[in-house]
C-alpha positions as CSV (number, residue, x, y, z in Angstrom):
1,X,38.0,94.7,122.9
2,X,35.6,93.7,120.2
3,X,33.2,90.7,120.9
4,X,34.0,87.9,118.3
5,X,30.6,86.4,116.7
6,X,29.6,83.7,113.6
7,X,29.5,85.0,110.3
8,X,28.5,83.5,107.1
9,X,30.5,84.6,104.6
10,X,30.7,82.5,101.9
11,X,28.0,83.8,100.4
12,X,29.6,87.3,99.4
13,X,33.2,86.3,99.1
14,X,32.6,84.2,96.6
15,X,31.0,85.4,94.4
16,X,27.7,84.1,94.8
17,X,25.7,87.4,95.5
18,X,27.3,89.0,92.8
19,X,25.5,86.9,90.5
20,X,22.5,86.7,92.2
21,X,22.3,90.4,92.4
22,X,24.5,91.9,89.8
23,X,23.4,95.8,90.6
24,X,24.1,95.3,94.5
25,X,20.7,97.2,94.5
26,X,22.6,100.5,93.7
27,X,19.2,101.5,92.3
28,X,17.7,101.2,95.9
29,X,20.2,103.2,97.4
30,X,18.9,106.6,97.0
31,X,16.0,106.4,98.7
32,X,17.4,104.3,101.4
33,X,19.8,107.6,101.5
34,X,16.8,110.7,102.0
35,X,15.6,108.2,104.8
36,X,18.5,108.6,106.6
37,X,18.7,112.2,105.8
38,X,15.3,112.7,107.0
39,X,15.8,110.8,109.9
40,X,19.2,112.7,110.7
41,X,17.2,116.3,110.1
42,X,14.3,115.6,112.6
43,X,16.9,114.9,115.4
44,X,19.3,118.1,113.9
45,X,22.1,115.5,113.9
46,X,25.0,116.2,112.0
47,X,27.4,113.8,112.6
48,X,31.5,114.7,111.8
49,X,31.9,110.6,111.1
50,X,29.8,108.1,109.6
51,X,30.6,104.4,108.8
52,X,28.4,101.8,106.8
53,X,28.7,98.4,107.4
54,X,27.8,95.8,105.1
55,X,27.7,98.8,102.6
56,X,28.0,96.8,99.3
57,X,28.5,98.8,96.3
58,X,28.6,102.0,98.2
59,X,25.5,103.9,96.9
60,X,23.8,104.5,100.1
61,X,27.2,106.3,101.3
62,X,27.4,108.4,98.0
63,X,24.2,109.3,98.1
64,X,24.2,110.4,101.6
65,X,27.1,112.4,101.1
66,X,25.6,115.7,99.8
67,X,23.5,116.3,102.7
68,X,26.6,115.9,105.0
69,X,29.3,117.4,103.1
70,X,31.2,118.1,106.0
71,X,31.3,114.6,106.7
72,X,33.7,112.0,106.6
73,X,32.3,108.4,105.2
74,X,34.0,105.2,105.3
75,X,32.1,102.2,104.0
76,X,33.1,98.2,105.0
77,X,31.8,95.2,103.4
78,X,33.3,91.4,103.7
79,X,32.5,91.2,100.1
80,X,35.6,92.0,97.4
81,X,32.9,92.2,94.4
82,X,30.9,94.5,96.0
83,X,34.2,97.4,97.5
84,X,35.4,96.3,93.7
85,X,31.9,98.5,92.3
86,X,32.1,101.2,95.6
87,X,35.8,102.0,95.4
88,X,35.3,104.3,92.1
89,X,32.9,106.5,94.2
90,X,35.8,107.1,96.6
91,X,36.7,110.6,97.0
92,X,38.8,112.9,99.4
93,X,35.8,112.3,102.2
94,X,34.6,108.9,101.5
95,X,36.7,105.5,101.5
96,X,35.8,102.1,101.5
97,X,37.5,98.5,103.4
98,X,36.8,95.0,102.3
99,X,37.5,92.8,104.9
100,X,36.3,92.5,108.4
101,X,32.5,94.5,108.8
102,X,33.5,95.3,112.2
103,X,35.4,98.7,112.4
104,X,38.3,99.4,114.4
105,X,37.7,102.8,114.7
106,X,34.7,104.8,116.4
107,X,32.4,106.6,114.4
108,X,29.8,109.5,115.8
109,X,27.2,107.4,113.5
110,X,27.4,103.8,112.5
111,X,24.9,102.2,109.8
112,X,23.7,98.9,109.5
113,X,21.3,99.0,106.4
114,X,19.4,95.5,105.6
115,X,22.1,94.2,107.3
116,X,21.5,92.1,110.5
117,X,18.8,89.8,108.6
118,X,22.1,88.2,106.4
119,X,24.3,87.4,109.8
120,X,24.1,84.3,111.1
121,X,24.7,85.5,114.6
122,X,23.4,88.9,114.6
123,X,23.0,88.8,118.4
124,X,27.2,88.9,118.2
125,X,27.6,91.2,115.7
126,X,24.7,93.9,117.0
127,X,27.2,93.6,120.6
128,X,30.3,94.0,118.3
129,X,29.2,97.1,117.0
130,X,28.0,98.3,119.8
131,X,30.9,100.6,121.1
132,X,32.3,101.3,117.7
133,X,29.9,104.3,117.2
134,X,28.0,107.0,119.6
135,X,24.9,106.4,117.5
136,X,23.4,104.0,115.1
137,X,20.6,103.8,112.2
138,X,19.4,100.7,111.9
139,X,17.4,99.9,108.5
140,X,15.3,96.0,108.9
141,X,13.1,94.4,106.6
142,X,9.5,93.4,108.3
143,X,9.5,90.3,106.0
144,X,7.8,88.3,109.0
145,X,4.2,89.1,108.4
146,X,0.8,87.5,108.1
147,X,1.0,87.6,104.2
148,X,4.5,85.9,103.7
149,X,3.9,83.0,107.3
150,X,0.6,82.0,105.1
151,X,2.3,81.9,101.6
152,X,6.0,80.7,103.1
153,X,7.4,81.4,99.6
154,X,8.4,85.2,100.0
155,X,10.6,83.9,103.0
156,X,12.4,81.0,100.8
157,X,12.6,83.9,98.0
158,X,14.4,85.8,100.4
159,X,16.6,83.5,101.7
160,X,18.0,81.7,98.1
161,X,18.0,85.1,96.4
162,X,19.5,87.9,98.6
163,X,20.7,85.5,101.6
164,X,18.1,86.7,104.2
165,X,19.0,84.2,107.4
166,X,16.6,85.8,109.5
167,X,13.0,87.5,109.4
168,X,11.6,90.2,111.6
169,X,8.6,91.7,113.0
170,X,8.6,95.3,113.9
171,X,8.3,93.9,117.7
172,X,11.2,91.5,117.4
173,X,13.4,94.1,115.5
174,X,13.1,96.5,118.5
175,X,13.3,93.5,121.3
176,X,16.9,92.2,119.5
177,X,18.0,95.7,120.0
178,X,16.9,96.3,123.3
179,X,18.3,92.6,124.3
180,X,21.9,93.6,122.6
181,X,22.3,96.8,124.8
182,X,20.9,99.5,122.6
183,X,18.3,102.1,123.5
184,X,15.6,102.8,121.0
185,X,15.9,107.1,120.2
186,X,13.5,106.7,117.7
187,X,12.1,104.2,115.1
188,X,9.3,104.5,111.8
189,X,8.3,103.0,109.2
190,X,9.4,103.3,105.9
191,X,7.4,101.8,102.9
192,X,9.7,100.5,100.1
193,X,6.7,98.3,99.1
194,X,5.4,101.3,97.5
195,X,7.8,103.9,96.7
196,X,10.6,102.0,95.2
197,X,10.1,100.4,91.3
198,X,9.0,97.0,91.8
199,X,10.1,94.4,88.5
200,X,7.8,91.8,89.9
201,X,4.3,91.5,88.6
202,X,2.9,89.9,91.8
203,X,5.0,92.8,94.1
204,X,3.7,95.8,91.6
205,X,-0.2,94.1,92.4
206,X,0.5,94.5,96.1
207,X,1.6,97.8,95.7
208,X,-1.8,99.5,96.0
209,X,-3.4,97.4,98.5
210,X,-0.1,97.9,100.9
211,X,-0.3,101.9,100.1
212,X,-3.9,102.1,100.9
213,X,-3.6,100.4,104.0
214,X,-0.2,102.4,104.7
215,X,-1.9,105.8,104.7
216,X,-4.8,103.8,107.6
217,X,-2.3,102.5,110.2
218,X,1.4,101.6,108.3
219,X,1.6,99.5,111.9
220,X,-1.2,97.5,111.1
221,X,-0.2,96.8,106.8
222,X,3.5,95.7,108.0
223,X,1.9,93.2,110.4
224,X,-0.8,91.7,107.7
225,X,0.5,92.8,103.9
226,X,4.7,93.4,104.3
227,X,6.1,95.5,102.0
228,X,7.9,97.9,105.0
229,X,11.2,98.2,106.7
230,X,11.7,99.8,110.4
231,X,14.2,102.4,110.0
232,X,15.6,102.9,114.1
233,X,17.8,105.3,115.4
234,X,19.4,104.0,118.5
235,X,22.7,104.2,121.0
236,X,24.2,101.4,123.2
237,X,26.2,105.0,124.6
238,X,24.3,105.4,128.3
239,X,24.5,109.1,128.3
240,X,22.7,109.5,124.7
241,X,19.9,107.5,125.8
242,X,16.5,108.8,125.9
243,X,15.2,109.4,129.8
């Protein structure tokens, strides 16, 4: 029986994102794609099933797809602009569902990419999907660091422009996982700061200070300068968790 929890919705269903963010960040998508694939290879997972939820436009899931071709994708978003731009990439082994993020279905492999920071109650939703999948990656903005609690505006950027409710720390990402059930396989950093094409002048300026202090101790830079994500691999399954 799936655990009900809040969501706000109102935000992608009408039409609001979709004007905020016109491109869904389809141009993010591929390198939110090889670290999955990397991620996948060091643990020689190759999952028969994989769903996305919260996918948006579907790039993440296209882009995946060559390194899994075996593997049958289905993508879920609340959204109808965004499974309006995915449904095209559709094919025989990947389909996508608007309506409910919360499959009925298990999956071997369940992704939640830059998702739980939008959900209201994300301590609900992280229980709902839960049992609906053997394994999950999560993918979660560090956007609570000593940069951004100083300036306060990256938070308010985040939260008017792409909806971010919540902000985490690489300690509170892990703890909310640990606290819904899951056990942590494996977790690292990735750097999106630095390796995807920043448009702003102020983010493009950070870029070298963040990389420099990336290649010292990426722990410390996410705690004092931002610019990275925690990519976790994890299981609320009992007998998939680590001893």
């Amino acid at each position: 029986m799936l655990v009900p929890f809040r969501m706000t919705t109102a935000l992608y269903t009408e039409g609001d994102y979709a004007r905020l963010n016109p491109s869904w960040h389809v141009e993010d998508s591929p390198w939110k794609a090889r670290q999955i694939a990397g991620l996948l290879a060091d643990h020689t997972l190759a999952p028969h099933s994989v769903c996305e939820v919260g996918c948006g436009a579907g790039a993440v899931l296209a882009a995946l797809q060559p390194a899994l071709p075996h593997t049958r994708f289905v993508g879920y978003d609340v959204s109808p602009d965004a499974i309006a731009i995915a449904r095209p990439r559709s094919n025989e082994m990947l389909s996508f569902v608007q309506g409910s993020p919360i499959p009925a279905e298990p999956f071997d492999l369940m992704l939640a990419i830059d998702v739980i920071e939008h959900i209201e109650d994300y301590f609900g939703f992280l229980r709902a999907i839960a049992p609906q999948a053997r394994r999950h990656i999560f993918h979660i903005p560090l956007e609570m660091h000593v940069s951004a609690v100083a300036r306060v505006a990256p938070l308010i950027a985040a939260r008017r422009g792409v909806g971010h409710l919540h902000y985490f720390s690489r300690e509170t990402a892990l703890a909310a996982l640990r606290e819904t059930g899951y056990a942590v396989i494996a977790e690292r950093f990735t750097h999106g700061g630095a390796e995807l094409q920043q448009k702003r002048l102020r983010a493009r300026l950070a870029t070298l200070p963040r990389a420099v202090a990336g290649a010292i101790s990426p722990g410390l830079a996410a705690r004092w300068l931002g610019g990275f994500s925690l990519l976790v691999l994890a299981t609320a399954d009992r007998s998939l968790a680590p001893a």
